[in-house]
DSSP file (Angstrom, degrees, kcal/mol; ACC not computed):
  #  RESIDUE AA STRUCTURE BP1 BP2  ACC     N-H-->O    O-->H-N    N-H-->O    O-->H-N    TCO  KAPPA ALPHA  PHI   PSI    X-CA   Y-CA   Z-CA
    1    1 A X              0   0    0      0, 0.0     2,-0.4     0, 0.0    19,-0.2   0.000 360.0 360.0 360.0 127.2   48.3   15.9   -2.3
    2    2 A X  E     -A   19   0A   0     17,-1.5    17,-2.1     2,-0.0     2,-0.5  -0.914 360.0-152.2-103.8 124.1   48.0   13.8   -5.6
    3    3 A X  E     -A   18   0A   0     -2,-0.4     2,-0.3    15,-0.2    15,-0.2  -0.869   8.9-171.1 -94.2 141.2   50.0   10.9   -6.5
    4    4 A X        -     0   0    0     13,-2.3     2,-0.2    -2,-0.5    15,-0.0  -0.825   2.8-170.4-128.7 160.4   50.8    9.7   -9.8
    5    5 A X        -     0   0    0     -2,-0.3     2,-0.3    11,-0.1    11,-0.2  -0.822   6.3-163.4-151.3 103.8   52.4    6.5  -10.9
    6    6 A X  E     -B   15   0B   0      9,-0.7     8,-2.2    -2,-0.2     9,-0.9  -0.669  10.2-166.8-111.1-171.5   53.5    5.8  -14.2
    7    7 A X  E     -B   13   0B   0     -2,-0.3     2,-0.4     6,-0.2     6,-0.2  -0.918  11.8-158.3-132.1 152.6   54.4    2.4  -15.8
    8    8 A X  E  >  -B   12   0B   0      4,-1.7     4,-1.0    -2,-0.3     3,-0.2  -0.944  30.7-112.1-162.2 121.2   55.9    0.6  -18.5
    9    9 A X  T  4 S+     0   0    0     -2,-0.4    -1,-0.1     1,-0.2     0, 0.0   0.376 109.4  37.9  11.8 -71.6   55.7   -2.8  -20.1
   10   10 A X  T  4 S+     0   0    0      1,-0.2    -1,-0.2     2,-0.1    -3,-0.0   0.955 119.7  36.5 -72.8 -69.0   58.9   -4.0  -19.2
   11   11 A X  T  4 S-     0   0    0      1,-0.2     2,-0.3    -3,-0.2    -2,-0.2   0.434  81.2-137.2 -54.5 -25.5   59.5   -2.8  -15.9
   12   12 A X  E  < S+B    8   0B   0     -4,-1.0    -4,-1.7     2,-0.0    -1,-0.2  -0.639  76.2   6.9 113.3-134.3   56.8   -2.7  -13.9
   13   13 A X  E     -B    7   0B   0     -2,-0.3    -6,-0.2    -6,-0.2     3,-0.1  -0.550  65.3-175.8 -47.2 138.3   56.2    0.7  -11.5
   14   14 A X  E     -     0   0B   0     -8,-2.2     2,-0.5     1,-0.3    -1,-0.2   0.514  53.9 -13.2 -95.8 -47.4   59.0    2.8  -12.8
   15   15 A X  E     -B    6   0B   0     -9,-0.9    -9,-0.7     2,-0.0    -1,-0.3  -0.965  46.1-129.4-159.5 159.7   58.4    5.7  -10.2
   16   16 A X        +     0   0    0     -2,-0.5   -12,-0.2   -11,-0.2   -11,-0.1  -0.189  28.7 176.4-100.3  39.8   56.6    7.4   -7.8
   17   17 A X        -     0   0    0     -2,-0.3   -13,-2.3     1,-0.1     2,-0.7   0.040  17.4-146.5 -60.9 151.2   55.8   11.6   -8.1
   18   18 A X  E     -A    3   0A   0    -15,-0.2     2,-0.4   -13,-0.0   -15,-0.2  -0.940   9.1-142.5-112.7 127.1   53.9   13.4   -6.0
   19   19 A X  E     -A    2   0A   0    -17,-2.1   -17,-1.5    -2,-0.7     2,-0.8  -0.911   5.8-145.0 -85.3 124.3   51.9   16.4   -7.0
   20   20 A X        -     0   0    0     -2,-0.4     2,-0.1   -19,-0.2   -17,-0.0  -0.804  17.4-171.0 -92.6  88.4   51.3   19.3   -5.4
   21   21 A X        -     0   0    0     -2,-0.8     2,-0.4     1,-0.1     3,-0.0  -0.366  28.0-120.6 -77.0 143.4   47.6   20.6   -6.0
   22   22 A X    >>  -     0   0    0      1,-0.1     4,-1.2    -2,-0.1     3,-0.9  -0.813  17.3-120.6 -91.2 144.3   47.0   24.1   -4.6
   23   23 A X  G >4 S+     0   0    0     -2,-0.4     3,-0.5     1,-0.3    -1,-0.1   0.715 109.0  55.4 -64.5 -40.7   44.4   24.4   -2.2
   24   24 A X  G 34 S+     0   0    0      1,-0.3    -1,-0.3    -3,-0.0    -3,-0.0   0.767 107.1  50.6 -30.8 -54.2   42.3   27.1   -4.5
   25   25 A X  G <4 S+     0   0    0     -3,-0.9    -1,-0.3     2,-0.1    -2,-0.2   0.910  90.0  97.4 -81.0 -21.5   42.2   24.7   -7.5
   26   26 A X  S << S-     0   0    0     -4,-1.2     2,-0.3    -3,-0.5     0, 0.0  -0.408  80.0-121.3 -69.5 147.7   40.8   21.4   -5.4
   27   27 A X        -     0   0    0      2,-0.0     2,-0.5     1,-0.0    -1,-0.1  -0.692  24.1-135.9 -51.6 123.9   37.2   20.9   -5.6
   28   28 A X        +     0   0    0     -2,-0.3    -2,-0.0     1,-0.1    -1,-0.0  -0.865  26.0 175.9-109.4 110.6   35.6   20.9   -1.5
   29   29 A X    >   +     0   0    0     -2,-0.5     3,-3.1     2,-0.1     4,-0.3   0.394  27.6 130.7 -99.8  26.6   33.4   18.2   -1.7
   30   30 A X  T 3  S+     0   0    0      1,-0.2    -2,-0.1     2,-0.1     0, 0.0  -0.035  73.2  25.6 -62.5 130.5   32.4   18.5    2.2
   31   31 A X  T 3> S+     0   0    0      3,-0.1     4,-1.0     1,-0.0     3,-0.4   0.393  83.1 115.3 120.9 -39.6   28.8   18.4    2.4
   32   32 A X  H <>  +     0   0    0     -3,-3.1     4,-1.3     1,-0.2    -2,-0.1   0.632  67.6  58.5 -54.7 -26.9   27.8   16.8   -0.4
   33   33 A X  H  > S+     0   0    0     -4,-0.3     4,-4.0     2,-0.2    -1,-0.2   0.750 100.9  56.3 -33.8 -56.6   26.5   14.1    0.8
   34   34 A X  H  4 S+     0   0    0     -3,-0.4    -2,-0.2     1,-0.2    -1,-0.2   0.926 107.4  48.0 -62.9 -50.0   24.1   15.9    2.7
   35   35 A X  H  < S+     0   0    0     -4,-1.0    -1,-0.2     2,-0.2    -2,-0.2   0.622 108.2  51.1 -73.3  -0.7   22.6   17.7   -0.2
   36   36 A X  H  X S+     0   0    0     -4,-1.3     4,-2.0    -5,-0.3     5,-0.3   0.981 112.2  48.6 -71.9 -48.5   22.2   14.8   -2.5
   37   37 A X  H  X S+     0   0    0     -4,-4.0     4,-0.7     2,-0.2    -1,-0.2   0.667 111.8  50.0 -65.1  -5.5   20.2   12.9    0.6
   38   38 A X  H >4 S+     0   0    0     -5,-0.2     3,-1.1     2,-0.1    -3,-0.1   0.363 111.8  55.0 -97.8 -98.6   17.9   16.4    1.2
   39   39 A X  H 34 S+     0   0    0      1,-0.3     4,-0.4    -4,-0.2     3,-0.2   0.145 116.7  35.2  19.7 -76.1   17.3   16.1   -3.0
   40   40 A X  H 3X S+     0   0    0     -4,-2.0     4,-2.4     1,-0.2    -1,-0.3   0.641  89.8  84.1 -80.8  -8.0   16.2   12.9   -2.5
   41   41 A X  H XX S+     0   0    0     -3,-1.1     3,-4.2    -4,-0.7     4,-0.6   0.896  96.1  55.8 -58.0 -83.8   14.2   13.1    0.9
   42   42 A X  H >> S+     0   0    0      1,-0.4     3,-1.8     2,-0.2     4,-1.2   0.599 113.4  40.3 -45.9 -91.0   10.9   14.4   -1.6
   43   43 A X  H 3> S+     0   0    0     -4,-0.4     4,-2.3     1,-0.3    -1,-0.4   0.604 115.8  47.2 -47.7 -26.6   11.1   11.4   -3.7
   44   44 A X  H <X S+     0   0    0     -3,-4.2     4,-2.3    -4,-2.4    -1,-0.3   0.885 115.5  46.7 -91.0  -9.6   11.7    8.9   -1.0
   45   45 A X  H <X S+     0   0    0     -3,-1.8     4,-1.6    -4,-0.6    -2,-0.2   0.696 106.9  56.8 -65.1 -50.0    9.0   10.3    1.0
   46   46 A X  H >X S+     0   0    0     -4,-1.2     4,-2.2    -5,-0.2     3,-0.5   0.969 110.1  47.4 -60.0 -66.4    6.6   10.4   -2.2
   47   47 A X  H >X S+     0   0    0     -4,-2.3     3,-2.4     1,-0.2     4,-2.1   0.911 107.5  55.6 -36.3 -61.2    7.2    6.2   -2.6
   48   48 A X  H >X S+     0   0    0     -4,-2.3     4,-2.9     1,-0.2     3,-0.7   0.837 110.7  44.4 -20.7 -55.9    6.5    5.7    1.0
   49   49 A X  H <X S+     0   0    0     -4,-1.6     4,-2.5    -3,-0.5    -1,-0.2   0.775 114.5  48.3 -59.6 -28.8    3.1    7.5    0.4
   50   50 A X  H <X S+     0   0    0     -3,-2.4     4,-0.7    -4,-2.2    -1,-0.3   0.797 112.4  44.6 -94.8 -21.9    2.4    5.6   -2.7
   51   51 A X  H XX S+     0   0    0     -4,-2.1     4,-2.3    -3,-0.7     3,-0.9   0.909 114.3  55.3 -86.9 -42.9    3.2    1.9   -1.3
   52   52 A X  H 3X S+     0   0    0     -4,-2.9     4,-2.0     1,-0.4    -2,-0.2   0.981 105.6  50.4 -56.2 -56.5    1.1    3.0    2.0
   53   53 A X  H 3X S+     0   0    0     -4,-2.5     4,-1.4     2,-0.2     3,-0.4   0.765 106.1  56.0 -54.1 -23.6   -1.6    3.7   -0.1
   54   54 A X  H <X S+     0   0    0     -3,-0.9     4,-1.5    -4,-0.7    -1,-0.2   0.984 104.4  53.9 -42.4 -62.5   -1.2    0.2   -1.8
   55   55 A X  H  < S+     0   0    0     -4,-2.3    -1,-0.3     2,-0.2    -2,-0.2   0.610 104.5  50.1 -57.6 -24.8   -1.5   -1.3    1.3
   56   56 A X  H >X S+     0   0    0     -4,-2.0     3,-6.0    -3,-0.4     4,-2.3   0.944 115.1  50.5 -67.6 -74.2   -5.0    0.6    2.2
   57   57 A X  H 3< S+     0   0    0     -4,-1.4    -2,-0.2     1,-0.4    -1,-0.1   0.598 114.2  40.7 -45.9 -22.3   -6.2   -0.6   -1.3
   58   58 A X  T 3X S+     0   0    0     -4,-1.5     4,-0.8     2,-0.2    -1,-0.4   0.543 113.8  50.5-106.2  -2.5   -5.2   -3.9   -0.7
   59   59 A X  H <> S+     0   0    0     -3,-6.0     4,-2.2    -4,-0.2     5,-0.4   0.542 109.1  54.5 -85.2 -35.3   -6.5   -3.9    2.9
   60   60 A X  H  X S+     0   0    0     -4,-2.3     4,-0.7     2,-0.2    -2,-0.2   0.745 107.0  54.5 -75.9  -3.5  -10.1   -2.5    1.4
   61   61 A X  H >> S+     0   0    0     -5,-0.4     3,-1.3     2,-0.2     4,-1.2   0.810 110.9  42.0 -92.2 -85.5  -10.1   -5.7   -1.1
   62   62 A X  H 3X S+     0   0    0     -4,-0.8     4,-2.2     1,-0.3     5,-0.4   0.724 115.1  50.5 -77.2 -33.8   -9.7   -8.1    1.7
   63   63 A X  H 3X S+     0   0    0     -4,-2.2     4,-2.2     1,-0.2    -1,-0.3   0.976 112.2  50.8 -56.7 -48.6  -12.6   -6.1    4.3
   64   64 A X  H <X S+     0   0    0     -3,-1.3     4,-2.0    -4,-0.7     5,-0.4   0.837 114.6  40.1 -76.1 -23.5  -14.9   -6.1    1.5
   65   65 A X  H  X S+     0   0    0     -4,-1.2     4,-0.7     2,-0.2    -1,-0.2   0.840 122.7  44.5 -91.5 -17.7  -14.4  -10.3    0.7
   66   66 A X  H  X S+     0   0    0     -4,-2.2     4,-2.9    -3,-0.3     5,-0.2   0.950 110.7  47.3 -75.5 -55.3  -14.4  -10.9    4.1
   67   67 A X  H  X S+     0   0    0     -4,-2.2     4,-2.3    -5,-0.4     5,-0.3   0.956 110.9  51.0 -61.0 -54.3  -17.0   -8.9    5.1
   68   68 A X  H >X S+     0   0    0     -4,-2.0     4,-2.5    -5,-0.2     3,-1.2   0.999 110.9  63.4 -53.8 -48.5  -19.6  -10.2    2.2
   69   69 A X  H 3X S+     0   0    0     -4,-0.7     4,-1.9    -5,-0.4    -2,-0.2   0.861 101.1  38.7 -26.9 -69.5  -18.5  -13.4    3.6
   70   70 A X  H 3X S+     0   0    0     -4,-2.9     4,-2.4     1,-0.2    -1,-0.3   0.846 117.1  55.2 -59.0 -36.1  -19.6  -13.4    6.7
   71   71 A X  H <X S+     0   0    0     -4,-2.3     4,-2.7    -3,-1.2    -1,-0.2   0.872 105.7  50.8 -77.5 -19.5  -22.6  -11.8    5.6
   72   72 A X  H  X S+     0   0    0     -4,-2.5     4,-1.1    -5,-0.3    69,-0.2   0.911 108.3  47.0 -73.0 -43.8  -23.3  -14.0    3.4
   73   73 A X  H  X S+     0   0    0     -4,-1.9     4,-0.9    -5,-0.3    -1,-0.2   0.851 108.7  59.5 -43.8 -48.6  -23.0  -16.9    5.6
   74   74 A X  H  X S+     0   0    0     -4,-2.4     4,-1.0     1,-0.2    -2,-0.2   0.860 106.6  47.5 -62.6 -34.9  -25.1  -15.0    8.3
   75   75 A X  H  < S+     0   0    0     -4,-2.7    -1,-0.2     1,-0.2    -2,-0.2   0.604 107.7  52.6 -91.3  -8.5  -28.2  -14.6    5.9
   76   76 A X  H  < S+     0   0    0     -4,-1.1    68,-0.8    -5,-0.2    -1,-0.2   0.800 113.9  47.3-100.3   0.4  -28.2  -18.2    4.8
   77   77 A X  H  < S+     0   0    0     -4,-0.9    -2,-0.2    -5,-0.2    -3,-0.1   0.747  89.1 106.6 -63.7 -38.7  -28.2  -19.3    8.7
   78   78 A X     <  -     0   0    0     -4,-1.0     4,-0.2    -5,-0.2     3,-0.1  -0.184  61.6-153.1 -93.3 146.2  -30.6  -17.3    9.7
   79   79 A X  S    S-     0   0    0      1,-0.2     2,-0.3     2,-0.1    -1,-0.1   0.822  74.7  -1.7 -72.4 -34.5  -33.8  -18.3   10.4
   80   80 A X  S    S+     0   0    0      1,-0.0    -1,-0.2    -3,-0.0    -3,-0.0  -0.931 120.8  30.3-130.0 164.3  -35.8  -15.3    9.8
   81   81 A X     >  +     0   0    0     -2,-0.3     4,-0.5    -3,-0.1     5,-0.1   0.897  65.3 171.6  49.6  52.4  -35.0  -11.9    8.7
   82   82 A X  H >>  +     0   0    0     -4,-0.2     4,-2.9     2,-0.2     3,-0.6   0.769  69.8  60.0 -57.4 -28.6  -32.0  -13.0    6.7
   83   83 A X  H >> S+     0   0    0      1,-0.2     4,-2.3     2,-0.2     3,-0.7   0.993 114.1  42.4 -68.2 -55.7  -31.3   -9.6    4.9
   84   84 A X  H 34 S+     0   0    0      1,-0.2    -1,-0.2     2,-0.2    -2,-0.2   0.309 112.0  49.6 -20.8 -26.7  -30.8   -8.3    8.5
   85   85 A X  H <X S+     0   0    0     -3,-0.6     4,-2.4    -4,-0.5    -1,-0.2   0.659 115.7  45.1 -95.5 -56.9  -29.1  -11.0    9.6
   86   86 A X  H <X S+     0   0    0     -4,-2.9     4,-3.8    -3,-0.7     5,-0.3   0.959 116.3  42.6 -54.0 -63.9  -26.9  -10.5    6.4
   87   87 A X  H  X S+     0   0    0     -4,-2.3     4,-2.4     2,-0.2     5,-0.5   0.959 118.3  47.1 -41.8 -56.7  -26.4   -6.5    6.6
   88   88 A X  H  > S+     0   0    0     -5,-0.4     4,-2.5     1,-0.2     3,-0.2   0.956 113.4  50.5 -57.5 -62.4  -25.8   -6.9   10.6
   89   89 A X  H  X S+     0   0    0     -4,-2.4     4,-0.6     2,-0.2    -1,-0.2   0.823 114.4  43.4 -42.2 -59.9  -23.2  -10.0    9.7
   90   90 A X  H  < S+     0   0    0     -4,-3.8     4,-0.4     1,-0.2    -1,-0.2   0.873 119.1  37.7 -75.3 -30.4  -21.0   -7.9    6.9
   91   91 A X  H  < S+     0   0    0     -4,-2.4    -2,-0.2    -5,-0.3    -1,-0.2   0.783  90.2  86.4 -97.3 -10.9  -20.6   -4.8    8.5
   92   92 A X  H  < S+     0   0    0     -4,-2.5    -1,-0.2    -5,-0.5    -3,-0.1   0.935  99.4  39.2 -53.0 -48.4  -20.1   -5.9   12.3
   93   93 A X  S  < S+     0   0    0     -4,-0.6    -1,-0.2   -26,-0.1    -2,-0.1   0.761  89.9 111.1 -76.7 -22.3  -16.0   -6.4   11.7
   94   94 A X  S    S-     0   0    0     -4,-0.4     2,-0.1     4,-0.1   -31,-0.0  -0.383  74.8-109.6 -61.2 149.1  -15.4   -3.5    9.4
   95   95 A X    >>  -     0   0    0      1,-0.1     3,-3.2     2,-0.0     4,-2.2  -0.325  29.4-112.5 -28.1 120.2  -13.4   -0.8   10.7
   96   96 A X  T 34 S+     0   0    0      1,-0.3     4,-0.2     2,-0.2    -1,-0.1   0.673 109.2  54.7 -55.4 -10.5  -15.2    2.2   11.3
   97   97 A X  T 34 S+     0   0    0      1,-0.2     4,-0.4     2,-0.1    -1,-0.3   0.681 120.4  36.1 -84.7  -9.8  -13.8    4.5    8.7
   98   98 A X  T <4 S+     0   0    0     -3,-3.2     4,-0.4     2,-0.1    22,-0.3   0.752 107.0  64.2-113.3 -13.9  -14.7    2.1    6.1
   99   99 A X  S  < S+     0   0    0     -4,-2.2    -3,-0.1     2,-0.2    -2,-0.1   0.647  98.0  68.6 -81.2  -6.7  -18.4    0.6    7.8
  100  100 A X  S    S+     0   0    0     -5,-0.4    -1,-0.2     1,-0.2    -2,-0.1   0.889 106.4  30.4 -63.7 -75.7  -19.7    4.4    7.2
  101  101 A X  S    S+     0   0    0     -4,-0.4     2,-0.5    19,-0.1    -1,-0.2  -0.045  93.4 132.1 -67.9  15.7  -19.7    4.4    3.6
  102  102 A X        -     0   0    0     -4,-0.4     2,-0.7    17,-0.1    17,-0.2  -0.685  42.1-159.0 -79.3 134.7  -20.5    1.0    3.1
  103  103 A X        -     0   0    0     15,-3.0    16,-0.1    -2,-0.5    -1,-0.0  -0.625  11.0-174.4-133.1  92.6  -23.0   -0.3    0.9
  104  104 A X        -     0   0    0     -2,-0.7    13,-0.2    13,-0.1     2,-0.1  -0.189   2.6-179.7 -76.5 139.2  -24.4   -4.4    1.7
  105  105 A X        +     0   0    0      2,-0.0    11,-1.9   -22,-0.0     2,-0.2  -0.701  10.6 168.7-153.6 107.1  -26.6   -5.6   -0.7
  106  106 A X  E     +C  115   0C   0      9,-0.3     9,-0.2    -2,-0.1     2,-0.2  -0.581  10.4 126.5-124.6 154.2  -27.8   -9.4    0.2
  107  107 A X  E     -C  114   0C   0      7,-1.1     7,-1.4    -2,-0.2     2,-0.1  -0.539  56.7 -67.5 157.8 150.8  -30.7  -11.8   -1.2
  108  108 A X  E     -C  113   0C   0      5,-0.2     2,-0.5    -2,-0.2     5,-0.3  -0.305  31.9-169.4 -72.8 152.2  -31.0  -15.3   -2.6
  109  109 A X  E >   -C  112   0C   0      3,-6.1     3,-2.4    -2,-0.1    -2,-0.0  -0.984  66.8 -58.5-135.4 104.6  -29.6  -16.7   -6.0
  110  110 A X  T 3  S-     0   0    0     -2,-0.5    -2,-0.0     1,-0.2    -1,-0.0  -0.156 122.4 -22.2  47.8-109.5  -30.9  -20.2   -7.0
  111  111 A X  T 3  S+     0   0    0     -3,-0.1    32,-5.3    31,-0.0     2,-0.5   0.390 119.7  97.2-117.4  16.8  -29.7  -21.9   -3.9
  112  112 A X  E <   -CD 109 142C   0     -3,-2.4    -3,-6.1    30,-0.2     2,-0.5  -0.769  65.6-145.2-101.8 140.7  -27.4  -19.9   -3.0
  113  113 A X  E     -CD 108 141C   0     28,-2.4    28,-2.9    -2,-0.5     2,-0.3  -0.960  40.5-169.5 -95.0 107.7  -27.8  -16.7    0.1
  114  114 A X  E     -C  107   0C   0     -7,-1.4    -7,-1.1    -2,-0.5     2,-0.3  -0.920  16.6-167.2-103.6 152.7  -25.3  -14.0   -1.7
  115  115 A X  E     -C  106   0C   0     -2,-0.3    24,-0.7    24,-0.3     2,-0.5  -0.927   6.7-159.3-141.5 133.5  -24.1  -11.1   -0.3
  116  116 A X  E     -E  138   0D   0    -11,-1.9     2,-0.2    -2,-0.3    22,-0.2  -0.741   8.4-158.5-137.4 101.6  -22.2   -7.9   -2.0
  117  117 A X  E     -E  137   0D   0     20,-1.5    20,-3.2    -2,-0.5     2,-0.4  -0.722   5.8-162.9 -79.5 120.5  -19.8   -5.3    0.1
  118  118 A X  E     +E  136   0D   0     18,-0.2   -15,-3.0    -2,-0.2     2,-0.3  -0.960  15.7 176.4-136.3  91.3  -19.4   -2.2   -1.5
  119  119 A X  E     -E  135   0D   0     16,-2.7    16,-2.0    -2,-0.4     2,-0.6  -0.735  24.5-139.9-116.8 149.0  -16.5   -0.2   -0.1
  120  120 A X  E     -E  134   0D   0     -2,-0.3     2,-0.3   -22,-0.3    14,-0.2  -0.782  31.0-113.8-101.7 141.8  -14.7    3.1   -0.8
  121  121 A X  E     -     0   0D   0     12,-1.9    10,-1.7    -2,-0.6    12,-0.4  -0.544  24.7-126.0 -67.8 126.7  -10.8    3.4   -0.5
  122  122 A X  E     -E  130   0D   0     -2,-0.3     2,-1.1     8,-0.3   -65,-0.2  -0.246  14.3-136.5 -65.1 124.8   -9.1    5.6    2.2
  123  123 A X  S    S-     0   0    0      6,-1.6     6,-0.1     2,-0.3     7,-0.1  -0.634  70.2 -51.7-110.8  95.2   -6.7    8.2    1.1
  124  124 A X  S    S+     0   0    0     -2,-1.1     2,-0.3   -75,-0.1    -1,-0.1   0.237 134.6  45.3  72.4 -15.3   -3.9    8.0    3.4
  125  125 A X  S >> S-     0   0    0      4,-0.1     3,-1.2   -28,-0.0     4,-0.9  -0.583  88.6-128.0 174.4  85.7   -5.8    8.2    6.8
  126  126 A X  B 34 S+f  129   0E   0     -2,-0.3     4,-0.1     1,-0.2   -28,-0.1  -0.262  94.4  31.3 -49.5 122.3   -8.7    6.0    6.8
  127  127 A X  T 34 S+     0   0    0      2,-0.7    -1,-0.2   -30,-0.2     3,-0.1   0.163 107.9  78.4 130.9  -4.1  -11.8    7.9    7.8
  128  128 A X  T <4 S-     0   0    0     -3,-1.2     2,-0.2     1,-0.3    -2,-0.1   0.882 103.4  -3.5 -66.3 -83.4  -10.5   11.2    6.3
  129  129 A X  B  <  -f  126   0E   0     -4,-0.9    -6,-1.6    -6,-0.1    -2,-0.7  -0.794  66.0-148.3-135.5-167.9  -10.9   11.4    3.1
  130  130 A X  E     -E  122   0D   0     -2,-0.2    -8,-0.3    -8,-0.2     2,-0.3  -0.701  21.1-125.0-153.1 161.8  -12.3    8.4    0.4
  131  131 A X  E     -     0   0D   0    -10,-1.7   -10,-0.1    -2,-0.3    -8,-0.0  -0.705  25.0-111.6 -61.3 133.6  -11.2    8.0   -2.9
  132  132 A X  E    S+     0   0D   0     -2,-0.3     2,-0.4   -12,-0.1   -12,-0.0   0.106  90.6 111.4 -78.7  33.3  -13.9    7.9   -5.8
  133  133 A X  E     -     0   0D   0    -12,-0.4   -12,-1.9     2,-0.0     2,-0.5  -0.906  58.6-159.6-119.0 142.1  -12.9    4.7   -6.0
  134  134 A X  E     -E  120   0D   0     -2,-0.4     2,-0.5   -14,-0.2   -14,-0.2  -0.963   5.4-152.0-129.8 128.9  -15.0    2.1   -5.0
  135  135 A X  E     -E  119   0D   0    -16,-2.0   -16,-2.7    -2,-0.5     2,-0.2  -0.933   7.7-161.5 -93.5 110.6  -14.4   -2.0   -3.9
  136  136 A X  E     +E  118   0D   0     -2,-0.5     2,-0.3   -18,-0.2   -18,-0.2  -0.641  10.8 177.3 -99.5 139.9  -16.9   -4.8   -4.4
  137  137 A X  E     -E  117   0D   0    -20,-3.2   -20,-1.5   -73,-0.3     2,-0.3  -0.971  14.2-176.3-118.6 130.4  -16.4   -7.9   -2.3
  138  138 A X  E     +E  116   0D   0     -2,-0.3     2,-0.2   -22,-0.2   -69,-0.2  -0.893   4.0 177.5-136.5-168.4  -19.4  -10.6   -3.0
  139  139 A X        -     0   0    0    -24,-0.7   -24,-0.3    -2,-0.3     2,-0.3  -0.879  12.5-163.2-168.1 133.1  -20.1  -13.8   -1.5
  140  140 A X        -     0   0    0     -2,-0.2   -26,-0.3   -26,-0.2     2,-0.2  -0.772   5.5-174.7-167.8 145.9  -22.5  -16.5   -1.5
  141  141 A X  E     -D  113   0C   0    -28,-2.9   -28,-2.4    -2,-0.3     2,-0.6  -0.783  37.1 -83.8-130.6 165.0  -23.1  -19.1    0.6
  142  142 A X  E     -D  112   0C   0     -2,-0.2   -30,-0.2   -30,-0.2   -31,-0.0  -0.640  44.1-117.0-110.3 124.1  -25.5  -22.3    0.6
  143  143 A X        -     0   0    0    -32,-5.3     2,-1.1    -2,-0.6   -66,-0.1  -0.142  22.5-154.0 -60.6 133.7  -29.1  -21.7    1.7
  144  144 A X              0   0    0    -68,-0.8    -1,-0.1     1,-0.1   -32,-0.0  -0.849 360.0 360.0-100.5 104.0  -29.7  -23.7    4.6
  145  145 A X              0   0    0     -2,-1.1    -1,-0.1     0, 0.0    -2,-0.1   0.554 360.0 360.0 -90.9 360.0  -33.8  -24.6    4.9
């Protein structure tokens, strides 16, 4: 059932009709709903994927500055066998999917002990697959004699 109303300057509402639509001509929009949200279930399912994966990339920046950090610190502490000291120091907190493929490179710089963590990004499920993409963290810390 359709209602119509028309109107006029002076008068305000003038009158009320009703329409009588036949059931055959209305559009049935029951349902619709339902297929626009499976339409869109692929695309909101693709963002998810693409923000998670942000979040690895941006979790593999801070394991790689942290981790030269700490190594870096450890090799200017240490009293002998500082690269060792360094290596052992960077990679002890990483995760294991990312401490596999990681690649510590430590030694002294003027007066400085620096340290450089070299990590690959995790595609979706760290320890799975890697990205050919690769995240340098360095470091450097003040030699202590």
């Amino acid at each position: 059932m359709t209602t119509t109303t028309t109107r006029t300057a002076r008068s305000g509402i003038r009158g009320l009709r009703t329409l009588r639509v036949p059931r055959t001509l209305r559009r049935d929009d029951r349902g619709q709903t339902a297929i626009e949200f499976l339409g869109m279930t692929p695309f909101i399912i693709l963002i998810m994927l693409v923000l998670w994966e942000c979040a690895l990339i941006g979790y593999t920046f801070s394991l790689a500055g942290n981790a030269a950090d700490v190594g870096a610190r450890k090799g200017s502490g240490a009293e002998s066998g500082a690269g060792a000291a360094c290596e052992a120091g960077a990679r002890e907190d990483l995760p294991a999917a990312w401490a596999g493929a990681a690649d510590v490179r430590c030694g002294p710089s003027g007066g400085l002990y620096e340290a450089k963590v070299r990590l690959k990004v995790p595609v979706l499920v760290p320890g799975l697959f890697d990205l050919n993409t690769h995240i340098t963290g360095e470091a450097g810390s003040p030699r202590e004699d």
